[in-house]
C-alpha positions as a LaTeX table, in Angstrom:
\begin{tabular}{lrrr}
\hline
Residue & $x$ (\AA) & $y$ (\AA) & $z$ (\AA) \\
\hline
Unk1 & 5.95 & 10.79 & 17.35 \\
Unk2 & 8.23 & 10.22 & 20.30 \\
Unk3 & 9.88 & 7.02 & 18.89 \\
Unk4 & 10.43 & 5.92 & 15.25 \\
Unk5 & 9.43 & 2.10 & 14.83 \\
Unk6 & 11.67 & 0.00 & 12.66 \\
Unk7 & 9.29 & $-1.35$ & 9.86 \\
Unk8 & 11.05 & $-4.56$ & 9.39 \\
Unk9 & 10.99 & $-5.34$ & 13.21 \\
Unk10 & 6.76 & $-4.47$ & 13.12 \\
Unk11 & 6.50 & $-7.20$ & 10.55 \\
Unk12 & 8.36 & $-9.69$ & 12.19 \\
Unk13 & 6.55 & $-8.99$ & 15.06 \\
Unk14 & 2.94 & $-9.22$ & 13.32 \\
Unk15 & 3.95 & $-12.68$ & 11.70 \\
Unk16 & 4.75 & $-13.77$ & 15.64 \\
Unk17 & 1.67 & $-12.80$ & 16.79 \\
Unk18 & $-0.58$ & $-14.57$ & 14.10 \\
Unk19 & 2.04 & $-17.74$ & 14.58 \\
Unk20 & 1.09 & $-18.11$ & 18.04 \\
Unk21 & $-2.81$ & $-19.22$ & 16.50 \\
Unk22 & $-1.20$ & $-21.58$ & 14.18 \\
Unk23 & $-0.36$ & $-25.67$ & 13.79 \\
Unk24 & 2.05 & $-24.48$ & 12.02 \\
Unk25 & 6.34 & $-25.11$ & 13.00 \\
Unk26 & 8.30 & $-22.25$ & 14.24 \\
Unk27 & 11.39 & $-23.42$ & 11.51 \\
Unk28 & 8.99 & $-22.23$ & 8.73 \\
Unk29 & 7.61 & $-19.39$ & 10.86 \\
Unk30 & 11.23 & $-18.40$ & 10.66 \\
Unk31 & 11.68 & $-19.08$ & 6.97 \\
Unk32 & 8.17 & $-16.85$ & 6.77 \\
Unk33 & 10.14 & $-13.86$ & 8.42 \\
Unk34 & 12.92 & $-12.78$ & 6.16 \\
Unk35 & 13.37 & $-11.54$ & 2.29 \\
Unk36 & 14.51 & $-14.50$ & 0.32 \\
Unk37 & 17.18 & $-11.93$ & $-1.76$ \\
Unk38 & 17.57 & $-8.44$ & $-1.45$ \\
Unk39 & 19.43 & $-6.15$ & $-4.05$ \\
Unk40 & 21.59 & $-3.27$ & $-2.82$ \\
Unk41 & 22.58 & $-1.44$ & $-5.93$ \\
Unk42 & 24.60 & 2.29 & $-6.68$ \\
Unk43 & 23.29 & 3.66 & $-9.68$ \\
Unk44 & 25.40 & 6.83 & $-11.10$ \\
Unk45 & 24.07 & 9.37 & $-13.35$ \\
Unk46 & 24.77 & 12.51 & $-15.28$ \\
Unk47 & 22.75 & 15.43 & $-13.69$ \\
Unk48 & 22.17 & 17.98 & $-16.46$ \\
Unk49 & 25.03 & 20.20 & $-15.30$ \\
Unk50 & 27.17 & 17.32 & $-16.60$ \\
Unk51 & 28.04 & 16.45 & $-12.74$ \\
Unk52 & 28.16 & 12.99 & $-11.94$ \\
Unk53 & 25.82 & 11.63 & $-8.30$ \\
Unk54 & 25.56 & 8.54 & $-7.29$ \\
Unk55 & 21.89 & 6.93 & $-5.85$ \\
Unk56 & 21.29 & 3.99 & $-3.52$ \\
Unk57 & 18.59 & 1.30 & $-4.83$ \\
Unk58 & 17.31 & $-1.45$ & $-3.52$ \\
Unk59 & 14.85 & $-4.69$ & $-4.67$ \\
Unk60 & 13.99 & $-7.03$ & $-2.07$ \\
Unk61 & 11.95 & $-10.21$ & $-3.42$ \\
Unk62 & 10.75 & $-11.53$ & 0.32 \\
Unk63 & 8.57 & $-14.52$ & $-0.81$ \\
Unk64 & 7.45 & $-16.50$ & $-4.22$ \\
Unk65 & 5.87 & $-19.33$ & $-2.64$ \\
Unk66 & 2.33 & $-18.15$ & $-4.63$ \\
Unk67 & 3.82 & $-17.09$ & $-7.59$ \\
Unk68 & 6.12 & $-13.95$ & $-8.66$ \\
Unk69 & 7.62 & $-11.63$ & $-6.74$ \\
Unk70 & 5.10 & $-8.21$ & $-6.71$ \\
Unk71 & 5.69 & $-4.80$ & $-5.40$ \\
Unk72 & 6.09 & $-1.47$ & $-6.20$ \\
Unk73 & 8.95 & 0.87 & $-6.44$ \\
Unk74 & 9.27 & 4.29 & $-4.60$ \\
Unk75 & 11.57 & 7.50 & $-4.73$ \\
Unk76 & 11.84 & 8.73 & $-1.34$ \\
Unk77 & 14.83 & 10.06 & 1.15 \\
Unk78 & 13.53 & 7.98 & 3.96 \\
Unk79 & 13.45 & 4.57 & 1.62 \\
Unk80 & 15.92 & 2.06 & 3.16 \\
Unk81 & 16.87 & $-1.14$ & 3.20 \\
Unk82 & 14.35 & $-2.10$ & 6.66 \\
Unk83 & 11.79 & $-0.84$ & 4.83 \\
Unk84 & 11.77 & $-2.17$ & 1.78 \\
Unk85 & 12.35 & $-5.53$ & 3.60 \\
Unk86 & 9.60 & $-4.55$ & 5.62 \\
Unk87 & 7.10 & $-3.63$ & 2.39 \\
Unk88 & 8.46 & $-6.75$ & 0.31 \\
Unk89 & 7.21 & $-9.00$ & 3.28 \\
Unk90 & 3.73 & $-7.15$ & 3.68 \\
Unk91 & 2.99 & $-7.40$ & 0.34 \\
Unk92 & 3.85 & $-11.03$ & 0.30 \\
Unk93 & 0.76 & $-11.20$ & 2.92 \\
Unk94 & $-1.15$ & $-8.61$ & 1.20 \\
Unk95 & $-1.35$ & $-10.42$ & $-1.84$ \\
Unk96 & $-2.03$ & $-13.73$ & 0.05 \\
Unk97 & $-5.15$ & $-12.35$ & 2.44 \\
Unk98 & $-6.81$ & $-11.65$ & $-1.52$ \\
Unk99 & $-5.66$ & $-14.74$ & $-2.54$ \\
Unk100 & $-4.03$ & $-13.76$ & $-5.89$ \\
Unk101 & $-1.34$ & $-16.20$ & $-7.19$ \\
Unk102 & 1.40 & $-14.10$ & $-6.51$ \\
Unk103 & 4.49 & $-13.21$ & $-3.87$ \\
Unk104 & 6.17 & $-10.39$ & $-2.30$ \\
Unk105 & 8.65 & $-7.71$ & $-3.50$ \\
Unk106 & 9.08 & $-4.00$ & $-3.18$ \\
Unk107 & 12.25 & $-1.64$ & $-4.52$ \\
Unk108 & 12.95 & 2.09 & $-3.40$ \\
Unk109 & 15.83 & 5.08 & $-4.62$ \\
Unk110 & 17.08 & 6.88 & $-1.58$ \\
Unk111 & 15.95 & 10.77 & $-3.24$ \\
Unk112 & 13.57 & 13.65 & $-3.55$ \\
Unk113 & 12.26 & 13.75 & $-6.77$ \\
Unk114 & 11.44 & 17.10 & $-6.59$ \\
Unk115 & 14.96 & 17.81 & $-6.65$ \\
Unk116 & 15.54 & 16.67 & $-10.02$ \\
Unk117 & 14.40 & 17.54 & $-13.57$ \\
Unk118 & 12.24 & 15.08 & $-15.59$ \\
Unk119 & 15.43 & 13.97 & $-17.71$ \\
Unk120 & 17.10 & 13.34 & $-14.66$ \\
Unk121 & 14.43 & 10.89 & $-13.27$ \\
Unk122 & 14.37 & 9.21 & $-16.41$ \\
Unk123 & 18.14 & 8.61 & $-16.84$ \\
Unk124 & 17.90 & 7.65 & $-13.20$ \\
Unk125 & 14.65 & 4.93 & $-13.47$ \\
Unk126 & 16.54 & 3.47 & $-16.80$ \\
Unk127 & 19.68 & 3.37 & $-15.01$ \\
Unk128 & 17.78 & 1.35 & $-12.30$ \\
Unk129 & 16.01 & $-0.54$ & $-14.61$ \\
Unk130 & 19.11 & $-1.80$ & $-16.06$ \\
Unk131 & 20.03 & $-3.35$ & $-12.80$ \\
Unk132 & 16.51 & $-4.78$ & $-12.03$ \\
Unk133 & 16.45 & $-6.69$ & $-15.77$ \\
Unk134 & 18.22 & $-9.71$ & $-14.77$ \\
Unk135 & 16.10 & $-9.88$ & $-11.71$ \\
Unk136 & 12.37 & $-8.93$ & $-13.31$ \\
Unk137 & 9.97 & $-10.84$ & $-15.91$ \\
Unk138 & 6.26 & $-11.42$ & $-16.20$ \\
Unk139 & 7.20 & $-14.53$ & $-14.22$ \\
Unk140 & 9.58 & $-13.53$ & $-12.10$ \\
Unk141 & 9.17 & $-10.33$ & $-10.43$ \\
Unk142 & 6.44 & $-7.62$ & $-11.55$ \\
Unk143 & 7.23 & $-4.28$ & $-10.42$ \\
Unk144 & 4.83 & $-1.30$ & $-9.81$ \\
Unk145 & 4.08 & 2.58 & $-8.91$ \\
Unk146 & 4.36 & 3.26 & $-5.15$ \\
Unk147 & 5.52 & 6.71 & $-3.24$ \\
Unk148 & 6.57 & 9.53 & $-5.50$ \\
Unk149 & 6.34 & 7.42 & $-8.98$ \\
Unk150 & 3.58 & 6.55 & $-11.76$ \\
Unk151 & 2.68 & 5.71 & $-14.74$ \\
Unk152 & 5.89 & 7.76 & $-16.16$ \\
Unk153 & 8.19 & 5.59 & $-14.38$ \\
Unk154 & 6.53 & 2.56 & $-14.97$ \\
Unk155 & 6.24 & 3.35 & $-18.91$ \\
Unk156 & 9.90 & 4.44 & $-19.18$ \\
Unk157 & 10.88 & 0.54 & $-17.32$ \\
Unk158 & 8.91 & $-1.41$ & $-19.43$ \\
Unk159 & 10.78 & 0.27 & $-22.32$ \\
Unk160 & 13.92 & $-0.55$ & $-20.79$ \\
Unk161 & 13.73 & $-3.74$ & $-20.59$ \\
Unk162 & 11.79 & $-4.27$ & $-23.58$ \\
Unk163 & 14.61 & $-2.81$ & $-25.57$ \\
Unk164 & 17.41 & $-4.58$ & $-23.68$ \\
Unk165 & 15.07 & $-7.85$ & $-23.88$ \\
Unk166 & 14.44 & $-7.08$ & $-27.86$ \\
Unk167 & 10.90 & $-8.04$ & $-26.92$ \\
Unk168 & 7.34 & $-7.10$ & $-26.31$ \\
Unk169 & 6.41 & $-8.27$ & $-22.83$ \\
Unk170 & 3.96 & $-5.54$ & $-20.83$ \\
Unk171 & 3.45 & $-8.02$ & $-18.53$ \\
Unk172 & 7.12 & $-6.87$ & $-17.00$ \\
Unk173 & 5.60 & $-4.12$ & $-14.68$ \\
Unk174 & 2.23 & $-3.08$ & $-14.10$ \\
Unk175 & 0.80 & 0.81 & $-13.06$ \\
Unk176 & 1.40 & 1.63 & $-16.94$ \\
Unk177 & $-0.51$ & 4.17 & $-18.77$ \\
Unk178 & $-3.78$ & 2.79 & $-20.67$ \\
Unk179 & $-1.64$ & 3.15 & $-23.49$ \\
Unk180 & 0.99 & 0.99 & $-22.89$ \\
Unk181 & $-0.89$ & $-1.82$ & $-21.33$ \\
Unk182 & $-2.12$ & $-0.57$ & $-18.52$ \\
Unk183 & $-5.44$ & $-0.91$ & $-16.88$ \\
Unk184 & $-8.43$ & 0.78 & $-16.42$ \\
Unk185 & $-9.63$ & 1.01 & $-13.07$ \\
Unk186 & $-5.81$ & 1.16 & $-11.67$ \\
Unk187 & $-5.42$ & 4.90 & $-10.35$ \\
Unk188 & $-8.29$ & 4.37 & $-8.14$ \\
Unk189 & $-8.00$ & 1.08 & $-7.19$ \\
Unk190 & $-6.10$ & 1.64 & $-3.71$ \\
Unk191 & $-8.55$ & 3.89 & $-2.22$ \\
Unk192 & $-11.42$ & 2.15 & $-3.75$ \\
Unk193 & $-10.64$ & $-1.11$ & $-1.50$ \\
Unk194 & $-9.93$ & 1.09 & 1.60 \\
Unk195 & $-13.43$ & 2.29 & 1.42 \\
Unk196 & $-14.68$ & $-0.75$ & 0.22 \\
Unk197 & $-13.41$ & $-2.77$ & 3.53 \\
Unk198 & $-14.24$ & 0.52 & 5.57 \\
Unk199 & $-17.98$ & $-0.14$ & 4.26 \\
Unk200 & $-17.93$ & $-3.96$ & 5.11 \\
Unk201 & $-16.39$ & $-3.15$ & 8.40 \\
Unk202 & $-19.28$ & $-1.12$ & 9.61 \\
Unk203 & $-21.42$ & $-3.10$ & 8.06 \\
Unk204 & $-19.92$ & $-6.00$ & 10.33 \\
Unk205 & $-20.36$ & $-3.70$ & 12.94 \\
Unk206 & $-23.58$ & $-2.81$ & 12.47 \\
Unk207 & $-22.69$ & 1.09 & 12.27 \\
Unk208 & $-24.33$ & 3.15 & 9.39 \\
Unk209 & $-21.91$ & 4.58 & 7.13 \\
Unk210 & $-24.80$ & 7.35 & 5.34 \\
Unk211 & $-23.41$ & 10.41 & 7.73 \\
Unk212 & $-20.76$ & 8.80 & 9.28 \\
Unk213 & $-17.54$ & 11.45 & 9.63 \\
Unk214 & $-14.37$ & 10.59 & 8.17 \\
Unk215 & $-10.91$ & 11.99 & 8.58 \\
Unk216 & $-8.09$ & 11.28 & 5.72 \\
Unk217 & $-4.06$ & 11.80 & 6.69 \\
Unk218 & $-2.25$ & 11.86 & 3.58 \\
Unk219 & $-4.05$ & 13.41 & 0.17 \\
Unk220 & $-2.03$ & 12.05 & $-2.37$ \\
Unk221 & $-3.60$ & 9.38 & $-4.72$ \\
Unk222 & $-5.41$ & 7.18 & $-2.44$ \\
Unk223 & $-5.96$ & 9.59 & 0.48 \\
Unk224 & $-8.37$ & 11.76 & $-2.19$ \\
Unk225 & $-9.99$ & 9.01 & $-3.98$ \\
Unk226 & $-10.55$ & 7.29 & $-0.61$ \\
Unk227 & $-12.28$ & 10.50 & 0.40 \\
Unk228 & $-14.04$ & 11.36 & $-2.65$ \\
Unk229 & $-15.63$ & 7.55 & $-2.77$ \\
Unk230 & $-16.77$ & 7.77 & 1.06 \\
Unk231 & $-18.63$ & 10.65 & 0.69 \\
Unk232 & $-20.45$ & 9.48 & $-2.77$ \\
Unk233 & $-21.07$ & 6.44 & $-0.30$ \\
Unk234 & $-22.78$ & 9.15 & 2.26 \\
Unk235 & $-20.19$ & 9.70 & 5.11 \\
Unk236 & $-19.26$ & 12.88 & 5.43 \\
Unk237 & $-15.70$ & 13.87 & 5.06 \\
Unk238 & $-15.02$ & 16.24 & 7.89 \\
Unk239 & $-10.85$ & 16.40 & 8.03 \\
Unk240 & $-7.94$ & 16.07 & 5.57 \\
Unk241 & $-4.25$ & 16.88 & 5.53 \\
Unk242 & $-1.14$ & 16.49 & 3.29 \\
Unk243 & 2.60 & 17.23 & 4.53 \\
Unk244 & 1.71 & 21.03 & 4.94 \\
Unk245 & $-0.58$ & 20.36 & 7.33 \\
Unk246 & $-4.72$ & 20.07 & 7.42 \\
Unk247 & $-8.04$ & 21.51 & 7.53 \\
Unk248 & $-11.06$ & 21.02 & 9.57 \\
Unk249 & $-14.91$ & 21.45 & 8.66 \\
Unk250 & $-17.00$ & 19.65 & 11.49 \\
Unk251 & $-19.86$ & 19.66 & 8.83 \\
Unk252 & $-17.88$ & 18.71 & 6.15 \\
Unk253 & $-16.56$ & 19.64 & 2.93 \\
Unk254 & $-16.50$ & 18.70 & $-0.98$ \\
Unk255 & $-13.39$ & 16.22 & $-0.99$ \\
Unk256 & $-12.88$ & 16.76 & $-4.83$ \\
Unk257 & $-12.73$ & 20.41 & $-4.28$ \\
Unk258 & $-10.22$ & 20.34 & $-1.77$ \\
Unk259 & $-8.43$ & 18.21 & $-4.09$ \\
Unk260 & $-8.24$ & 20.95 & $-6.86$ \\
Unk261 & $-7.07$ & 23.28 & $-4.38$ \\
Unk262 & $-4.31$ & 21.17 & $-3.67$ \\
Unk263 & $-3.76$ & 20.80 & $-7.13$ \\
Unk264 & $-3.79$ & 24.57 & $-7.44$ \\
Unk265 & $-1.35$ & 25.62 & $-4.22$ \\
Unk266 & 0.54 & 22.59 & $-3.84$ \\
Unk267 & $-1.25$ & 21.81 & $-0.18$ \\
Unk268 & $-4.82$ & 21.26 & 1.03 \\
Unk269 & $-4.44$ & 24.10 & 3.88 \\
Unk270 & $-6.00$ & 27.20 & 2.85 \\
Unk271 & $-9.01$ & 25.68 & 1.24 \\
Unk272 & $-12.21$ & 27.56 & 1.11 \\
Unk273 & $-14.27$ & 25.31 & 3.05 \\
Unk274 & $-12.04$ & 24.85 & 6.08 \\
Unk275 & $-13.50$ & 26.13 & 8.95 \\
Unk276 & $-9.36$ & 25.48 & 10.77 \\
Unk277 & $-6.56$ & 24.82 & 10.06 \\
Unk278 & $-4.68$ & 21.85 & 12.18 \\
Unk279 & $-1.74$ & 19.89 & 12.42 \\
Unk280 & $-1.06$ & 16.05 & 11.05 \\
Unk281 & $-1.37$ & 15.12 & 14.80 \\
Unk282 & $-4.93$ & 16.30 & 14.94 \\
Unk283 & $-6.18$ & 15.09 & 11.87 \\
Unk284 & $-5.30$ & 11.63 & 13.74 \\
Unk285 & $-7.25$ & 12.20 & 16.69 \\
Unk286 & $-9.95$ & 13.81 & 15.84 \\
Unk287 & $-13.20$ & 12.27 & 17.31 \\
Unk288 & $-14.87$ & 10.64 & 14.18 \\
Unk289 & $-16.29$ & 7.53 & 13.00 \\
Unk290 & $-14.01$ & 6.38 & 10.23 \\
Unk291 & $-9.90$ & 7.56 & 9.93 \\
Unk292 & $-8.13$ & 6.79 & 7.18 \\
Unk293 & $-4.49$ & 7.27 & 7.43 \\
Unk294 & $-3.11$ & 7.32 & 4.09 \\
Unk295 & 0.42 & 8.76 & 4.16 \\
Unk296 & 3.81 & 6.65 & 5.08 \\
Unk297 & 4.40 & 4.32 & 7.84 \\
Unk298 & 4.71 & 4.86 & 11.43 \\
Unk299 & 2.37 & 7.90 & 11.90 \\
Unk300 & 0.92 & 6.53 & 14.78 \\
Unk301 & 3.14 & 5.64 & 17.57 \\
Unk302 & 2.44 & 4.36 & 21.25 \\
Unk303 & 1.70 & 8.32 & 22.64 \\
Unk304 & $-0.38$ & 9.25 & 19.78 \\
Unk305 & $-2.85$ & 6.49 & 19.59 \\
Unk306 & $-3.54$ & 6.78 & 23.27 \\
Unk307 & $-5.04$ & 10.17 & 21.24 \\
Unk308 & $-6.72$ & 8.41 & 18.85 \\
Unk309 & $-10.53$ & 8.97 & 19.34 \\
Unk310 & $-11.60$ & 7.39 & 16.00 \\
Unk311 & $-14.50$ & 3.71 & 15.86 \\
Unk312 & $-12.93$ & 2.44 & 12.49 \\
Unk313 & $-9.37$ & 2.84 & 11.00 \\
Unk314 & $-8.43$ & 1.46 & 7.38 \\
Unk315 & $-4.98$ & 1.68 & 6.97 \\
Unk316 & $-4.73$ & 3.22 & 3.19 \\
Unk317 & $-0.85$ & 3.50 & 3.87 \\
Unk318 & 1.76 & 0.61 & 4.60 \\
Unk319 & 1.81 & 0.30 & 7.94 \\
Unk320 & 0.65 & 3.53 & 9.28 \\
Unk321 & 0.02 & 2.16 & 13.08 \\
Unk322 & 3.04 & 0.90 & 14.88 \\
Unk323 & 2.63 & $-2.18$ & 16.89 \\
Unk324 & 2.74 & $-0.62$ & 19.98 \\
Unk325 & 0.37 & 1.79 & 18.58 \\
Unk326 & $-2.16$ & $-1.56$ & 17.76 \\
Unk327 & $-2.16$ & $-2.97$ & 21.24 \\
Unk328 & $-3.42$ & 0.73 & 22.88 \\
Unk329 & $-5.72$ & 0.97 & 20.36 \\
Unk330 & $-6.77$ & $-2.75$ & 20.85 \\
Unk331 & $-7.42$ & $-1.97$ & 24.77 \\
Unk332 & $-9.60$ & 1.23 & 23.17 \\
Unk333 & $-11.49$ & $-1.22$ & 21.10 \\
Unk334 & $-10.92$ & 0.55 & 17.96 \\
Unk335 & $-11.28$ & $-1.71$ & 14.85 \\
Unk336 & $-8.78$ & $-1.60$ & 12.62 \\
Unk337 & $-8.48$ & $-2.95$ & 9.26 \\
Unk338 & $-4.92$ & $-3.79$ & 8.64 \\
Unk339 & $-3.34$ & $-2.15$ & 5.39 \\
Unk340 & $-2.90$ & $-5.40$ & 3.89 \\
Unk341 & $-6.65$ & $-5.95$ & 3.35 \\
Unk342 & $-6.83$ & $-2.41$ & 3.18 \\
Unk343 & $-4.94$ & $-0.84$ & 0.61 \\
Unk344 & $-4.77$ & $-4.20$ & $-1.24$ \\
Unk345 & $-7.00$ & $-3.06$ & $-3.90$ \\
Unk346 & $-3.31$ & $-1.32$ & $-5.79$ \\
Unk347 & $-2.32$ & $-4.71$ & $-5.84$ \\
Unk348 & $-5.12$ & $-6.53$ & $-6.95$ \\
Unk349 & $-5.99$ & $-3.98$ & $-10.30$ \\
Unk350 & $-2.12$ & $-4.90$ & $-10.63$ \\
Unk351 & $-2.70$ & $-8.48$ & $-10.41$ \\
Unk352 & $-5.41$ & $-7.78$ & $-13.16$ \\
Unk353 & $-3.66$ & $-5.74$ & $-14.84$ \\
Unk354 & $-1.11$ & $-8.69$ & $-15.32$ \\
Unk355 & $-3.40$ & $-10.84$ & $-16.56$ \\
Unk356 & $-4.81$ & $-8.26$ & $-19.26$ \\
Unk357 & $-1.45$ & $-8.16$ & $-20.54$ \\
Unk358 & $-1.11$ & $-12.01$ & $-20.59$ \\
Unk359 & $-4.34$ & $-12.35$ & $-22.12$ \\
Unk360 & $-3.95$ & $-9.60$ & $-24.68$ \\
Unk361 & $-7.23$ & $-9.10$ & $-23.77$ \\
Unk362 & $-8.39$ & $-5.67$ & $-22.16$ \\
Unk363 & $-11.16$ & $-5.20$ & $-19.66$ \\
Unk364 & $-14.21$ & $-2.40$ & $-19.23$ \\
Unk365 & $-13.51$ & $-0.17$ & $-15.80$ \\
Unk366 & $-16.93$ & $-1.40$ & $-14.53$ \\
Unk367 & $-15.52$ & $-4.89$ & $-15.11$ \\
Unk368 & $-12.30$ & $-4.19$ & $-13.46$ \\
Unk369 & $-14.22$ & $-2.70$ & $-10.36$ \\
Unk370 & $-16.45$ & $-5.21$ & $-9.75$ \\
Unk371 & $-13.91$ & $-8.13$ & $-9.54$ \\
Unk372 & $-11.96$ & $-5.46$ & $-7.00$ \\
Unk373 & $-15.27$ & $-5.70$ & $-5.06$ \\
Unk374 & $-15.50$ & $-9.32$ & $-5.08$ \\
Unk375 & $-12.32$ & $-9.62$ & $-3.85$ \\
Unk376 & $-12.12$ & $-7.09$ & $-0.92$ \\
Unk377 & $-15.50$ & $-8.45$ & 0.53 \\
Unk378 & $-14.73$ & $-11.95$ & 0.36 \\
Unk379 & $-11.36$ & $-11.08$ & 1.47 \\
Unk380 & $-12.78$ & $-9.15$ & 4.60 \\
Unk381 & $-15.48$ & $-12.30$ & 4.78 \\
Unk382 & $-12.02$ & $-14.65$ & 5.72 \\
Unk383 & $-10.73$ & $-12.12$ & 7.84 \\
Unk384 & $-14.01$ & $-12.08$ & 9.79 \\
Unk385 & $-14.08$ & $-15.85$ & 9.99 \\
Unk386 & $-10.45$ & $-16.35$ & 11.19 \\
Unk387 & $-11.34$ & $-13.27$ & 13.52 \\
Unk388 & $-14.08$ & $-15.41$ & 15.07 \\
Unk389 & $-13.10$ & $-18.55$ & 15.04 \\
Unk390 & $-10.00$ & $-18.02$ & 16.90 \\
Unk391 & $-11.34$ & $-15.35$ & 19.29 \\
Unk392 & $-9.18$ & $-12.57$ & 18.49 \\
Unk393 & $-8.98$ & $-8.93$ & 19.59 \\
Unk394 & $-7.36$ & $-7.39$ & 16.55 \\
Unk395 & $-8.21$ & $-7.43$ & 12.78 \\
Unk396 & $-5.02$ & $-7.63$ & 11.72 \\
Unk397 & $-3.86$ & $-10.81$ & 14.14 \\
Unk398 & $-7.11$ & $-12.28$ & 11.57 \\
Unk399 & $-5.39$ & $-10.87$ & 8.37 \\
Unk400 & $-2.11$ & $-12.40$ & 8.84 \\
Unk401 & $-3.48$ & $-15.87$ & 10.28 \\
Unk402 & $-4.99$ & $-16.08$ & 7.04 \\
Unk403 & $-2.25$ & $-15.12$ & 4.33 \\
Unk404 & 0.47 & $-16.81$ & 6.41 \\
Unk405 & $-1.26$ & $-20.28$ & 6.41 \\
Unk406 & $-1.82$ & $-20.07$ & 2.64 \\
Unk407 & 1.90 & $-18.72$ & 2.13 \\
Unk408 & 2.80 & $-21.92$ & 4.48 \\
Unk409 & 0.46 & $-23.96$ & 2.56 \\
Unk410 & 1.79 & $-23.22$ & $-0.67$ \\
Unk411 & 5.10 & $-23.69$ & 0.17 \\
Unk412 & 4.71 & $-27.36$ & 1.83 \\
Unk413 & 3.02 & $-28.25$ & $-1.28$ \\
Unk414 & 6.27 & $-27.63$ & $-3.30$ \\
Unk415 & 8.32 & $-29.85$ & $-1.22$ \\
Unk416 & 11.41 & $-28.97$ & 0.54 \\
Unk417 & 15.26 & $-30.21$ & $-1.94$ \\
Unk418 & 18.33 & $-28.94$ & $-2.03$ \\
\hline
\end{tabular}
C-alpha cells in the first residue's frame, strides 16, 4: 500500500458523506462522530521468568444511544487508540444497520500473542479484565472475541468478573464456549452473513452465484467459513491467502482442505491444489466475480483498487477498503457491501447470544441461523431502499444513511439534560 489510512479519520469521513443525505443537524452529526469515553489503561504482569512488562489497553465505548456499549476485544501490535476509536464507532453503526438494541464499543492490547505462553495471556486478559469491571455489565458494555482472541479469553473474563462481582452474570461478555453460556451458531456467524449479503447482492444484481469465482484475503475464522459456505452455495472458490502469502487454482479448489493444510503448516501456501503461488496484492486483484477481503483494515488503498478487477466485494474485515480506495472503485462500478452489513453477522449471534443468557434459555444452531438470515436480508433489503431512494453510487453511503438516522433517532427520543 503506498499510504496507510488513519481508521478513525475513514469513519469520520463515512458519517460525512451519509450526513450530506440527511434532515438531520450538523451539531448532532458532530456528537455522531466521536467515542463518548475512551479508556487508556497500563496493565503490568509477571512473565514466567519472573520479569515484570508492562501492556497498553484500551476500551473505547463510542455510542449507547440503542442500548449497551458492544464490541470485541483484540491482541494485536498494530491495535491503537485511532483504531479502536475507529472500530467502537463502526460497530455502533454496525449494530444499528441490523437494528439490534445495542451501541458501540471495541477494546485492544498493544502485543503478539504468539509471543507469550498461555499463562501469560491469561494473567494478562485477567489483569485487563480487572480494569474493564467497573466499566462492563450485561447492561452496560458487553465485550467480545475479535483479532487474535476466543472463546479462551472470553471464558477466562467472564470469570473475572464473576468472581470480583461474587455473581453469576454470563451475560457480561459474549463469544464464550457452549459451555459457559455461549452460543451455538457463534464461530460461524461472521462469515455466514458475509456470504449471506454476498448472495443477496447478486441476487440484487441479477448475477448467478452457482459458478461464480471467489477470492478470500485473510483465512482466519471468517475468511474460511466465508469460503467454505460460498462454495456449498455453488461459487467456486478460485484464490485464498493468509499473512504468508496465497494460492491460485483458476478452477478452483476444496476450501476446507486448504483449511486443514493451514491448520497443518501454519499457512495456506503450499497446498496441494494450488496451481501458484501469489502475493496478498494479487489475491486482491484478481479478475473474479465475488472478493472477500477478510483480514485487517486498510488493505486496499487508492493505488491498489485502481487494480481491483473484482464485480462484488463483501468486506468480511473492518474496514478493509480505504475511502479513497471506495471512490476509485465507485468510478469502476464495483459493488461493495460495506463491512458493517457485512461482517455484522459476529455481532448479531452476539446480540443473541446475550439474550440466551438473559433468558436462561438456549437456542438450536438451525434456530440461531435462521434469525442471522432474517436479519442480514432484511438488513440488505434497507440498504437497497435507502440506496434507491436517495440515488446513491455506493453501498455503503446506503448503510450508514440508515444506522445513523436510527442512532439520531434514538437519541432525540431520550431528550437532551444536563
Amino acid at each position: 500500500m503506498s499510504q496507510e489510512a488513519n481508521p478513525f479519520e475513514s469513519l469520520q469521513s463515512q458519517i460525512d458523506e451519509a450526513a450530506t443525505y440527511l434532515d438531520i443537524g450538523d451539531d448532532v452529526i458532530e456528537r455522531l462522530k466521536y467515542p463518548e469515553r475512551v479508556l487508556e489503561t497500563n496493565l503490568t504482569i509477571e512473565r514466567d521468568d519472573g520479569t515484570l512488562e508492562r501492556f497498553k489497553a484500551f476500551r473505547s465505548q463510542f455510542n449507547g444511544d440503542r442500548g449497551p456499549y458492544k464490541g470485541g476485544i483484540r491482541y494485536h501490535p498494530q491495535v491503537s487508540r485511532d483504531e479502536v476509536r475507529a472500530l467502537s464507532g463502526w460497530m455502533t453503526y454496525k449494530t444499528a444497520i441490523v437494528d439490534i438494541p445495542l451501541g458501540g464499543g471495541k477494546g485492544g492490547i498493544i502485543l503478539d500473542p504468539d509471543d507469550y505462553s498461555e499463562s501469560e495471556l491469561e494473567r494478562l486478559t485477567r489483569s485487563f479484565a480487572k480494569e474493564l469491571r467497573p466499566m462492563i455489565g450485561e447492561d452496560r458494555d458487553v465485550p467480545a472475541p475479535d483479532v487474535n482472541t476466543g472463546q479462551r479469553e472470553m471464558n477466562w473474563i467472564k470469570d473475572t468478573y464473576e468472581t470480583l462481582e461474587n455473581t453469576t452474570e454470563p451475560g457480561v461478555i459474549t463469544g464464550k464456549a457452549l459451555d459457559s453460556g455461549g452460543s451455538e451458531g457463534r464461530v460461524e456467524a461472521t462469515g455466514r452473513s458475509t456470504v449471506i449479503a454476498a448472495r443477496e447482492a447478486f441476487d440484487y444484481l441479477d448475477k448467478d452465484l452457482e459458478g461464480a469465482t471467489v477470492a478470500v484475503q485473510g483465512y482466519g475464522n471468517a475468511g474460511w467459513i466465508a469460503a467454505k459456505l460460498i462454495d456449498e452455495m455453488g461459487a467456486t472458490v478460485v484464490a485464498a491467502s493468509d499473512s504468508s502469502g496465497g494460492i491460485y487454482n483458476p478452477d478452483g479448489f476444496d476450501p476446507v482442505a486448504a483449511k486443514d493444510h493451514k491448520n497443518e503448516t501454519g499457512s495456506v501456501v503450499g497446498y496441494e491444489e494450488s496451481e501458484e503461488e501469489i502475493t496478498n496484492d494479487e489475491v486482491l486483484t484478481l479478475d473474479v466475480d465475488l472478493l472477500i477481503p477478510a483480514a485487517l483494515e486498510n488493505a486496499v488503498d487508492e493505488d491498489l483498487a485502481a487494480d481491483v478487477s473484482a464485480d462484488v466485494i463483501s468486506e468480511a474485515a473492518n474496514g478493509p477498503l480505504t475511502p479513497a480506495a471506495d471512490e476509485v472503485l465507485k468510478e469502476k462500478d464495483v459493488f461493495v457491501i460495506p463491512d458493517i452489513l457485512a461482517n455484522a453477522g459476529g455481532v448479531t449471534v452476539s446480540y443473541f447470544e446475550w439474550v440466551q443468557n438473559r433468558q436462561r434459555f438456549y437456542w438450536s444452531e438451525e434456530r440461531v441461523n435462521e434469525e442471522l438470515e432474517t436479519v442480514i436480508v432484511d438488513a440488505f433489503d434497507a440498504l437497497v431502499e435507502a440506496y434507491e431512494e436517495n440515488d446513491l453510487d455506493n453501498p455503503r453511503t446506503a448503510a450508514y444513511v440508515v444506522a445513523i438516522q436510527r442512532v439520531a433517532d434514538a437519541f432525540a427520543e431520550a431528550g437532551s439534560w444536563p
